[in-house]
C-alpha positions in Angstrom: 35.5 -47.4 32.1 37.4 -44.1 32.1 37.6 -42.0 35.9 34.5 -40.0 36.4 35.2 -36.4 35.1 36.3 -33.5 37.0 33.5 -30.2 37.5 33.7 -26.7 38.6 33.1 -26.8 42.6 29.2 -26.1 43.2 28.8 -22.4 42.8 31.7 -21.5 40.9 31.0 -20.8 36.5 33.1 -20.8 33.6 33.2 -17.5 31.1 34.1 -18.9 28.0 34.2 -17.6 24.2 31.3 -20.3 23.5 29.7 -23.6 24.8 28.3 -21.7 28.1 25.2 -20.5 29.0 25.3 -17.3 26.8 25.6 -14.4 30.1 29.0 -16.7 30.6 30.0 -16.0 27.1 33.6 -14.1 27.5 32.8 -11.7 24.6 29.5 -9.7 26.9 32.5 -10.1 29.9 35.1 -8.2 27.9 32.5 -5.4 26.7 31.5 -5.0 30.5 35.0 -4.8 31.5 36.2 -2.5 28.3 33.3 0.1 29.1 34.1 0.5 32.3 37.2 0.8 32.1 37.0 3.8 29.8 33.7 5.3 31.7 36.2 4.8 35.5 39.6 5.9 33.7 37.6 9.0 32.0 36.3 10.5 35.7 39.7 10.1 37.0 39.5 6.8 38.4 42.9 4.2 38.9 43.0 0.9 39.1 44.0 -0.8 41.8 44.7 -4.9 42.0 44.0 -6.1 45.8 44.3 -9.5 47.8 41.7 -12.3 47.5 42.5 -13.1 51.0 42.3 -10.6 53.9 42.1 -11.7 58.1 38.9 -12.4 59.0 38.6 -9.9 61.6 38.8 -6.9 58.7 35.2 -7.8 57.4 33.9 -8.7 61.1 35.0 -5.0 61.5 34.0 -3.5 58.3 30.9 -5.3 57.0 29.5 -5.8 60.4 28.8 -8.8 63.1 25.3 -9.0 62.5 25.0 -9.2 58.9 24.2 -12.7 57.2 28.0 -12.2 55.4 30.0 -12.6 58.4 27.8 -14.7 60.2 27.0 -17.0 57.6 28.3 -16.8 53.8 32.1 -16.9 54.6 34.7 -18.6 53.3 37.1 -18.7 56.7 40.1 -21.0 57.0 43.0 -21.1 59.4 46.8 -21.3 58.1 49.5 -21.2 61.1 47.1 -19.9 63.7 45.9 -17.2 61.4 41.9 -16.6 60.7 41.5 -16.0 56.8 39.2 -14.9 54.3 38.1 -14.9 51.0 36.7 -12.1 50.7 33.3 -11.4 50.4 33.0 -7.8 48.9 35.9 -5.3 47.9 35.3 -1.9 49.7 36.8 -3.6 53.0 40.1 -4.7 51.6 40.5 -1.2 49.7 40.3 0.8 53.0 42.3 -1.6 54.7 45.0 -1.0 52.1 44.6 2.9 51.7 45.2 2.5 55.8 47.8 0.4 55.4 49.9 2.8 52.9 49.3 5.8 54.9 47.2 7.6 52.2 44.3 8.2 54.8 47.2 10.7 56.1 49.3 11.6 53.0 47.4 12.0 50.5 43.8 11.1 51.4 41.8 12.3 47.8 41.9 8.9 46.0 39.5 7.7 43.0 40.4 3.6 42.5 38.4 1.0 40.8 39.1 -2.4 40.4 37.6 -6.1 38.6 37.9 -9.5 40.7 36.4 -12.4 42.1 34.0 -12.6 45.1 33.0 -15.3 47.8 29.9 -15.9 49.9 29.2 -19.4 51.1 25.2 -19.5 49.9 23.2 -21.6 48.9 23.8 -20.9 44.8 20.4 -19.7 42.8 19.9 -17.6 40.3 22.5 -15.3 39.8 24.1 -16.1 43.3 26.8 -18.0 42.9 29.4 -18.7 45.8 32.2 -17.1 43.1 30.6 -14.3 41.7 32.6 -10.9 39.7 32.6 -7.3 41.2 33.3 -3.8 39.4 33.5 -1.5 42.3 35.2 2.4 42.7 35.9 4.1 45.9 36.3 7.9 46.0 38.4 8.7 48.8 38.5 12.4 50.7 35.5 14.2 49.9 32.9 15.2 51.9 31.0 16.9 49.7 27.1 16.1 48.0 28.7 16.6 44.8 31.0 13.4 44.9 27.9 11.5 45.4 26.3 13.6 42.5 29.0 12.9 40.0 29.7 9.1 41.0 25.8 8.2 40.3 26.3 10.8 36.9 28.8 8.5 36.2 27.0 5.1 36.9 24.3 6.8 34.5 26.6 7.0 31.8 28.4 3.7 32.6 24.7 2.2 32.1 23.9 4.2 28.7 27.4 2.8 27.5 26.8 -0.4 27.9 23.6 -0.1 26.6 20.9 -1.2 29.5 17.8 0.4 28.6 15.7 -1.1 31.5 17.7 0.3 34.2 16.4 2.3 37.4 17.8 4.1 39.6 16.7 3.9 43.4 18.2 6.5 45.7 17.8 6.7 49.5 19.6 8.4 52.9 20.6 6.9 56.2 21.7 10.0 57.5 24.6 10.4 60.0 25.2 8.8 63.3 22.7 11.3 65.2 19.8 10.3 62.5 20.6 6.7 62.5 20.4 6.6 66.0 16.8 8.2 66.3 15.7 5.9 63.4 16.9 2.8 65.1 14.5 3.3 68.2 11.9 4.0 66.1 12.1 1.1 63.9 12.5 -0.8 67.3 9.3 0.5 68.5 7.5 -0.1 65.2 9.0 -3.6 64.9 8.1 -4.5 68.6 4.5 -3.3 67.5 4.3 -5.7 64.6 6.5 -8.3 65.4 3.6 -10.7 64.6 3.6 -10.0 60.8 7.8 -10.4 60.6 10.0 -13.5 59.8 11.9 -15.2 62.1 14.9 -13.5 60.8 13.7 -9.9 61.1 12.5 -11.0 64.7 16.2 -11.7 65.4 17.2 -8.7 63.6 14.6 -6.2 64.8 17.3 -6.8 68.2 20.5 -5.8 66.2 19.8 -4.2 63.5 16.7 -3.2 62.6 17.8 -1.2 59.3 18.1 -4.7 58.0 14.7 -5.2 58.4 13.5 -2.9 56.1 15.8 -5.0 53.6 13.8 -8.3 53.6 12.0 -9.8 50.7 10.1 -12.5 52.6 8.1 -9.9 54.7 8.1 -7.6 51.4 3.8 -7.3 51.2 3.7 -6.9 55.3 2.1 -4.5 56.6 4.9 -3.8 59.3 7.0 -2.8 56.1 4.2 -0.8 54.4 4.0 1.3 57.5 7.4 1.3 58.5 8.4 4.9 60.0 10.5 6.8 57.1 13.9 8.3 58.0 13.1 11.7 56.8 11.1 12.3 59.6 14.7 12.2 61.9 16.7 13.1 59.5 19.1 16.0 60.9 19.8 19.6 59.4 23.0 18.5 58.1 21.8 15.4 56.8 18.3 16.7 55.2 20.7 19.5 53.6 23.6 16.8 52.0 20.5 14.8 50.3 18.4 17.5 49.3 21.7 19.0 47.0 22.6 15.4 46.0 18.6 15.1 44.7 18.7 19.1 43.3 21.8 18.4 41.1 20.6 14.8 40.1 17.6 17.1 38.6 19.0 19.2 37.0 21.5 17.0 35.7 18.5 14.9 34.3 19.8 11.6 35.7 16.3 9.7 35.8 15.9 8.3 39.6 13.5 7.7 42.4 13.2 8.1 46.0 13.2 4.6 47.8 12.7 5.0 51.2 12.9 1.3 52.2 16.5 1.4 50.7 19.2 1.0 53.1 21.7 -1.5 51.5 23.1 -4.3 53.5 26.0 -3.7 55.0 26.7 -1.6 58.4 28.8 0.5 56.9 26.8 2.9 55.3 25.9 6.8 56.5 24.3 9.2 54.2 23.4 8.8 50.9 22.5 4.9 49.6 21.6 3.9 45.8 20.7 0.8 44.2 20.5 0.1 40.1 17.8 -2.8 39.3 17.2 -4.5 36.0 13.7 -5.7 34.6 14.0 -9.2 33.5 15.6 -10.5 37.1 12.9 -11.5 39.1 13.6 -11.1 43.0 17.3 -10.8 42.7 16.8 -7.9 40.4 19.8 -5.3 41.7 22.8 -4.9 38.9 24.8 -2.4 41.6 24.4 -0.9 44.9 26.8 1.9 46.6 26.4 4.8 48.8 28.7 6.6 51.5 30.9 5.2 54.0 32.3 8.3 56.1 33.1 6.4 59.0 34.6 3.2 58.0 38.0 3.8 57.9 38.2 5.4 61.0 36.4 2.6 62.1 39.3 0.4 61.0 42.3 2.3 62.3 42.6 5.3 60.0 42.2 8.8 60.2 38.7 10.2 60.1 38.3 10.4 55.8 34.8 10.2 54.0 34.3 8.1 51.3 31.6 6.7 48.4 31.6 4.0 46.1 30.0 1.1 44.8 30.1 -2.3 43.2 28.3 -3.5 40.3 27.4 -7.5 39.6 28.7 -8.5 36.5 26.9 -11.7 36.1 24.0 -9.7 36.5 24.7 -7.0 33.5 25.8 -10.1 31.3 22.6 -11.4 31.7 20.7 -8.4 31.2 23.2 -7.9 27.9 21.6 -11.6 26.9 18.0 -10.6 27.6 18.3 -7.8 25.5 19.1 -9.5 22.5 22.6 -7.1 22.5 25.4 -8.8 20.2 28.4 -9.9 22.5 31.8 -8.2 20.2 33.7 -10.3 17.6 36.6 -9.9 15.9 36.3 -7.0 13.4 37.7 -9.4 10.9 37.9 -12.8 10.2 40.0 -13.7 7.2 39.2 -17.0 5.8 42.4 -18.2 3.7 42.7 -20.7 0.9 45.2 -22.8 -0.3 48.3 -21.3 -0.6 47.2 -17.8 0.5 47.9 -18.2 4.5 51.4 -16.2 4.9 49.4 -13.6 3.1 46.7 -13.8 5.3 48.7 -13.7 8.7 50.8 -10.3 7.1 47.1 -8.8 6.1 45.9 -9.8 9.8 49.0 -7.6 11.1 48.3 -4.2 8.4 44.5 -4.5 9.8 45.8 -5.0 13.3 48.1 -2.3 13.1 45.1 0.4 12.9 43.4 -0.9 15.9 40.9 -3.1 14.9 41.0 -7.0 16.0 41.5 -9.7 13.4 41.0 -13.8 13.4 42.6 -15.5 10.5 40.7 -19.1 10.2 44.2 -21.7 10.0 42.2 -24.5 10.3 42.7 -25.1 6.3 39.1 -26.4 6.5 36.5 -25.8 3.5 34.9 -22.4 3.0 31.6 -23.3 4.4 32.8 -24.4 7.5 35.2 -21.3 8.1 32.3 -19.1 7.2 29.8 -20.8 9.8 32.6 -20.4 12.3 32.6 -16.8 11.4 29.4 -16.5 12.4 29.6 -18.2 15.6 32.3 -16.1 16.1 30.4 -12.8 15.6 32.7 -11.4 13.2 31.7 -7.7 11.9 33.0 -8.9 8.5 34.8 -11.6 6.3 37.0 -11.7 3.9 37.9 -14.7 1.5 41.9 -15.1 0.2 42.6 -16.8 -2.4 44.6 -17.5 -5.7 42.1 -15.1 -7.6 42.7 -12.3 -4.5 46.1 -12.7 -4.4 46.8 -12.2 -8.4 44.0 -9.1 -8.4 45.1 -7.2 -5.4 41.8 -7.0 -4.2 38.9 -9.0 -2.5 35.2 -9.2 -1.6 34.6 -7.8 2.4 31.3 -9.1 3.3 29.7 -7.6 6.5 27.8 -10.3 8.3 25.2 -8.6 10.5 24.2 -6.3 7.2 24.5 -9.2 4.1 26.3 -6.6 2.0 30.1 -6.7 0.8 32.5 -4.0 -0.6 35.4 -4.8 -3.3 38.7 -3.7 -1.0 42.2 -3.4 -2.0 44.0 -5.8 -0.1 45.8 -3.0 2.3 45.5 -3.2 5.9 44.6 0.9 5.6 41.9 0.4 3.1 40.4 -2.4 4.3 40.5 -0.7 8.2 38.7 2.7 6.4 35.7 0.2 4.8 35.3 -1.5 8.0 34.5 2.2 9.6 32.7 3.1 6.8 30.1 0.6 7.9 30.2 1.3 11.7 
């Protein structure tokens, strides 16, 4: 009897081309990863590629104490008297390095974006995992309503891109440091007075945080939430101001959204404007991406006073609502299915079609026609195209689109068989 075979760790998935559950499937990944990329890059945004492991004390800082990701969903470890991290989200390691390079001083107007891995020690559910994927952005050096106007114009977009038609878009403030601070004894007060109706955890947190409170899913049909004091009614001038242009613009740029005012995200962080994305299809774990502003956070961790907004988008999540929706994950735009004798051809017609852009799979398996077409399929090739000893003499072949069940007679010229394939975009 052989040794027992070895598995991913609890928590931690695959994305593969095929044999996964189909949000895991690499081809919805690389569409996720493609759009954004050209939606982020087209508003001015660089990527940036940061450490997996940061000191522990840099998200005790930035995240906050209090919160269940420092105080419980960690990944800590020591190595030579050192306290490290996995980290948990990205917008702490990305201040830390635009500290650490002097750019909060230099040159403090930055727009980065980057793709990576995650860790939280949870218990894994649905769509938690204790390895999950992040695409986050942080915009730098503006103070200004209209960054957060054009960042959630811009996760609008990102959404219509990629085709998620069940989105909404939930938008809330916590104001600055002077409304926070009247909101945080009033929650207190309303907390105290209906402590009886609240989780044990919100009974801790009522004490520490009491923002957080308004965050809880367990105490969701309370009454204590239902009458929970809103912040508008401390919000200050300058605060009231900031989120009434930020709404105005979002108006007239006809970005659909709604007013949430239990939002409040859950890290400390946050001042000022907050959003949240959610997905139909989800159940309780229902948010796709979550953001707002941070104008205090890298002062907070050694910098020089610099405002900033971003967020970070699950990409697990999106994958599955990609899968939900029935959308196609990308093929190749062509899979070329040779025949005896016709494979050098193939592989030089694979590089003419390549050469205008599009992606091309030539089947060298030398397996029977059937079987090369049925791996077409599984493939999700846009089109096929048959080589053989009839092809090769003629000049020409039969391009069969797969999703439509119609073909075209094509020369066999990487330009005119690139120009058919657009044809039937």
């Amino acid at each position: 009897m052989g040794a027992a075979s070895v598995k991913a760790a609890k928590g931690m998935k695959d994305v593969l081309p095929t044999g996964v559950e189909e949000h895991f499937l690499t081809g919805f990944w690389d569409k996720i990863i493609q759009v954004s990329t050209s939606v982020l890059e087209g508003h001015g945004f660089r990527r940036v590629l940061l450490p997996a492991v940061e000191e522990t004390r840099l998200f005790a800082r930035g995240i906050g104490e209090d919160t269940d990701i420092v105080g419980k969903e960690m990944f800590t470890f020591e190595r030579s008297g050192d306290s490290l991290t996995l980290r948990p989200e990205g917008t702490a390691g990305a201040v830390r390095a635009f500290i650490e390079h002097n750019l909060d001083r230099i040159d403090p107007v930055q727009r980065w974006w980057y793709f990576g891995p995650m860790f939280r020690a949870e218990r894994p559910q649905a769509d938690r995992y204790r390895q999950f994927y992040q695409i986050g952005a942080e915009f730098f050096g503006v103070a200004s309503p209209y960054a957060d106007v054009e960042l959630l114009l811009l996760l609008y977009q990102w959404c219509q891109k990629l085709g998620l038609d069940s989105v909404q878009v939930g938008i809330n403030t916590v104001g600055d440091d002077e409304s926070r601070k009247a909101y945080r004894d009033r929650l207190q007060a309303h907390w105290q007075a209906h402590q009886g109706e609240l989780c044990d955890n919100c009974k801790r947190r009522m004490h520490t945080n009491p923002l957080r409170v308004l965050d809880c899913k367990a105490d969701l049909a309370s009454e204590a939430l239902k009458t929970a004091p809103d912040i508008m009614e401390v919000l200050s001038d300058a605060s009231r101001k900031h989120f009434e242009v930020v709404i105005s613009e979002l108006e007239a740029l006809e970005v659909p959204h709604e007013r949430d005012p239990r939002l409040v995200r859950g890290l400390d962080y946050y001042t000022g404007t907050v959003f949240e994305l959610t997905a139909k299809g989800l159940g309780a774990q229902n948010a796709i991406l979550g953001g707002g502003r941070y104008d205090n956070l890298v002062e907070d961790l050694g910098g020089s006073p610099v405002p900033a907004i971003g967020f970070a988008a699950g990409v697990e999540r999106i994958a599955r609502v990609l899968a939900q929706q029935k959308t196609r994950h990308p093929g190749p735009d062509l899979y070329i299915m040779p025949m005896p004798g016709a494979h050098r051809r193939a592989l030089q017609l694979a590089d003419e079609v390549r050469s205008f852009g599009m992606q091309v799979e030539v089947d060298v398996s030398e397996g029977r026609l059937k079987k090369q077409m049925k791996r077409a399929d599984r493939q999700n090739a846009k089109a096929a195209l048959v080589l053989g000893e009839d092809e090769l003499v003629n000049g020409r072949a039969k391009l069969k689109y797969l999703d439509k069940s119609v073909e075209n007679d094509v020369e066999l010229h990487g330009k005119a068989i690139c120009l058919a394939l657009k044809e039937m975009v």
